[in-house]
N, C-alpha and C positions, 0 to 999 in steps of 0.2 A: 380334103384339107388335112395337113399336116398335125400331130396331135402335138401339142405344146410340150413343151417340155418344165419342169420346175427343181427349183433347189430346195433342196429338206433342211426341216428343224426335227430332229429327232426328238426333243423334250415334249416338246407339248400334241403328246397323244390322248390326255386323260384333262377335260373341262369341268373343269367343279363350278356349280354357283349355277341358280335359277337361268336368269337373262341369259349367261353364256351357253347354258346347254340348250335353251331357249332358239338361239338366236342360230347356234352348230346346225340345230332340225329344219331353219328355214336356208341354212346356205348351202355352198355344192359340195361340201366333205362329206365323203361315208362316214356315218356314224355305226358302231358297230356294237355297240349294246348301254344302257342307261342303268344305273344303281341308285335307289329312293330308299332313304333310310326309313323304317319301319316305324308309323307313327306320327309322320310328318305331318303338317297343317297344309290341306289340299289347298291352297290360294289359287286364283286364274290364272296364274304361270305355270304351274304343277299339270292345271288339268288339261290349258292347252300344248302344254308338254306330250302330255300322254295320249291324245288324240292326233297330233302330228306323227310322235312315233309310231301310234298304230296303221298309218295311210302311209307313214314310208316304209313298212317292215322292219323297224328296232325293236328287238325285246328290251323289256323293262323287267327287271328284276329288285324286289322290296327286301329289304335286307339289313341286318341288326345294323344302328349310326356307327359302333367299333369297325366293322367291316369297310366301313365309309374313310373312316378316320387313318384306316392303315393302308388306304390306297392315293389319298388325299396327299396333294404338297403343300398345301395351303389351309388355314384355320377358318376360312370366311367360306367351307364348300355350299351351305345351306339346307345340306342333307340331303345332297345328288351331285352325282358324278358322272358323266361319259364316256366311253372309249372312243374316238374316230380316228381314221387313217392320220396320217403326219401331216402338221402343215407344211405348206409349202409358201413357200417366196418366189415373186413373178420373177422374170429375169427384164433386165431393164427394154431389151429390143424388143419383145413381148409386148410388153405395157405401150410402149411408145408406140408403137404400129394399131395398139388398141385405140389410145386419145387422138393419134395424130390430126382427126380429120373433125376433134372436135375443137370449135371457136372457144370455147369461154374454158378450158381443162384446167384444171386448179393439182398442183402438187406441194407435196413438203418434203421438203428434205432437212433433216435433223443429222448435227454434226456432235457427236460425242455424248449424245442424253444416255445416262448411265444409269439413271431411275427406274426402275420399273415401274412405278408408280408412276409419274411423268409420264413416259410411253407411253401405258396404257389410258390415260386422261389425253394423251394426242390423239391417238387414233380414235376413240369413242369422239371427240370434238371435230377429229378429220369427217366422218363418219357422220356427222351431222350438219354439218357445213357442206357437205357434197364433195368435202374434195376423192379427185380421183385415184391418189397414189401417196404414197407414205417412201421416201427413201431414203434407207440408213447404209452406213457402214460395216463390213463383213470384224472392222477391228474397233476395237473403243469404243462399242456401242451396246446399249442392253439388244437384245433380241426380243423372239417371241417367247416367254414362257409363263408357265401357271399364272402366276402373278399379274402380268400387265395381260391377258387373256380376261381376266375376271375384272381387274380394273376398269378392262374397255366395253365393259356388260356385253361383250360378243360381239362387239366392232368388226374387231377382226377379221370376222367370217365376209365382212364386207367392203372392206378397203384391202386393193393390193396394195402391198408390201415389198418392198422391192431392197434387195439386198447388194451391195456393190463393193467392190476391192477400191475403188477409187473416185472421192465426193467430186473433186474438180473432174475428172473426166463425165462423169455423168451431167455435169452443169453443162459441158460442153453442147454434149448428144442435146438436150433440151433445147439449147440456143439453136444449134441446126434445126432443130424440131419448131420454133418459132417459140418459143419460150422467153418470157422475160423475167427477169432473177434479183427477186428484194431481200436481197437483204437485213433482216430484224440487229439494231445493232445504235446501242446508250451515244454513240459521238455521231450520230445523223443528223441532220439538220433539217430534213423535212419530216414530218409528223403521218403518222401511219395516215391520217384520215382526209392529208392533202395530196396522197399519192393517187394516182391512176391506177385500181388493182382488179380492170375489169381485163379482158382478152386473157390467150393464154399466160398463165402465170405458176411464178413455182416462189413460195417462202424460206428463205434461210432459216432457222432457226438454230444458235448454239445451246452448249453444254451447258448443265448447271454451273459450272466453274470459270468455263477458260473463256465460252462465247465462242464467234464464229470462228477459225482456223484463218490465219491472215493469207494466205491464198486462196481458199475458198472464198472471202471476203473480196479481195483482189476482181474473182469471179463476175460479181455480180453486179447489177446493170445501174442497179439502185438502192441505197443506203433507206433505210426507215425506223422509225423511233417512235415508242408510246411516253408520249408525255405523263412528268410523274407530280403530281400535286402536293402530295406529302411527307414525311420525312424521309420514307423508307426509299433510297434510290433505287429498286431494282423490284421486278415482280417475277414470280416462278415461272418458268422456260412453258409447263402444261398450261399456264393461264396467260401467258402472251402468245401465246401462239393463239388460244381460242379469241383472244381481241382479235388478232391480223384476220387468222379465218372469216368469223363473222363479218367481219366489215368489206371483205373480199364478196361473201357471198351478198351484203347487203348493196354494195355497188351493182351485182351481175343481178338484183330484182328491180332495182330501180333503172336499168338500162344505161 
């Protein structure tokens, strides 16, 4: 079999934060050595940390917090850090050849989320919901780094990523692929929870700002809407997406 091929993130070589380094030792990245600030409070994370890296062959090296802190991109490291090889983003023909032959394949596709924060609260909630693929934009889009890597407590390592020059053309490939395409979007008319969101399925979600990209929108098969009860007309792009999600996966337990 042919070895896959993948497209690099060069930023995020270095996982800070418990779960993420956690989660880096149970997925398929070479991790190439672990830094525990000296002093730390051993919690069940730490210790099964250190017992995974000793059965994968990681050295762990304990080391003054300043040491931690000048290697660190982010404030939340928890006093450990990783090195592993670069992530990589699937390429879309890849992924697709992987789900193709499954019935119930759940994907996201995110148009302009520029939060890293966001991201990283999608993918952790993709991640939990079962979905299979996450697909962003090569332009206007946050990527993978420090930040939504830690947000996602090591999502990441678990959900492909898939990175693409162009959102409509990839709605395309799906639809050939037997995909059907909702649309998340305030002038719908039918209500996330009247929609049929069991069989292959892929969720639109827009930008904090603009929403979905009126061709992209064009795109899709079917419009859908979270009804809003209270003053506030709109909820954050990271928390309607985990409504759509769960109620996506809540459909595919109940058959």
């Amino acid at each position: 079999m042919a070895k896959v091929k993948y497209w690099r993130c060069l930023l995020v070589d270095i996982i800070e934060g418990r779960n993420p380094v956690f989660e880096l030792l149970r997925g398929g990245r070479r991790v190439k050595k672990i830094f525990i600030a000296k002093g730390i409070k051993e919690n069940e994370v730490i210790k099964k940390i250190k017992v995974l890296a000793k059965r994968k062959g990681v050295p762990i090296e304990v080391v003054l917090k300043e040491k931690i802190e000048s290697h660190s991109h982010i404030e939340t490291h928890q006093g450990i850090i990783a090195y592993a090889e670069d992530f990589e983003y699937q390429p879309l023909v890849d992924f697709l050849a992987k789900v193709n032959k499954t019935s119930e394949a759940m994907v996201l596709i995110l148009d302009e989320v520029t939060d890293p924060q966001n991201f990283g609260s999608l993918i952790r909630s993709a991640e939990a919901c079962g979905v299979d693929g996450i697909i962003i934009s090569k332009k206007r889009s946050v990527g993978i780094t420090p930040v939504v890597c830690k947000i996602s407590a090591g999502a990441i390592e678990h959900v492909s990523i898939i990175q693409v020059s162009n959102l409509v053309q990839a709605v395309e490939r799906l639809k050939e692929n037997g995909f059907w395409i909702f649309g998340a979007d305030a002038s719908a008319e039918k209500k996330y929870y009247d929609a049929d969101l069991a069989g292959k399925l892929c969720i639109v979600l827009g930008g904090e700002d603009k929403g979905i990209a009126r061709l992209l929108l064009e795109k899709c098969d079917f419009l859908i809407k979270i009804p809003m009860f209270g003053k506030v007309n709109s909820l954050n792009v990271a928390v309607a997406g985990a409504i759509l999600m769960c109620e996506a996966r809540r459909q595919r337990i109940r058959g």
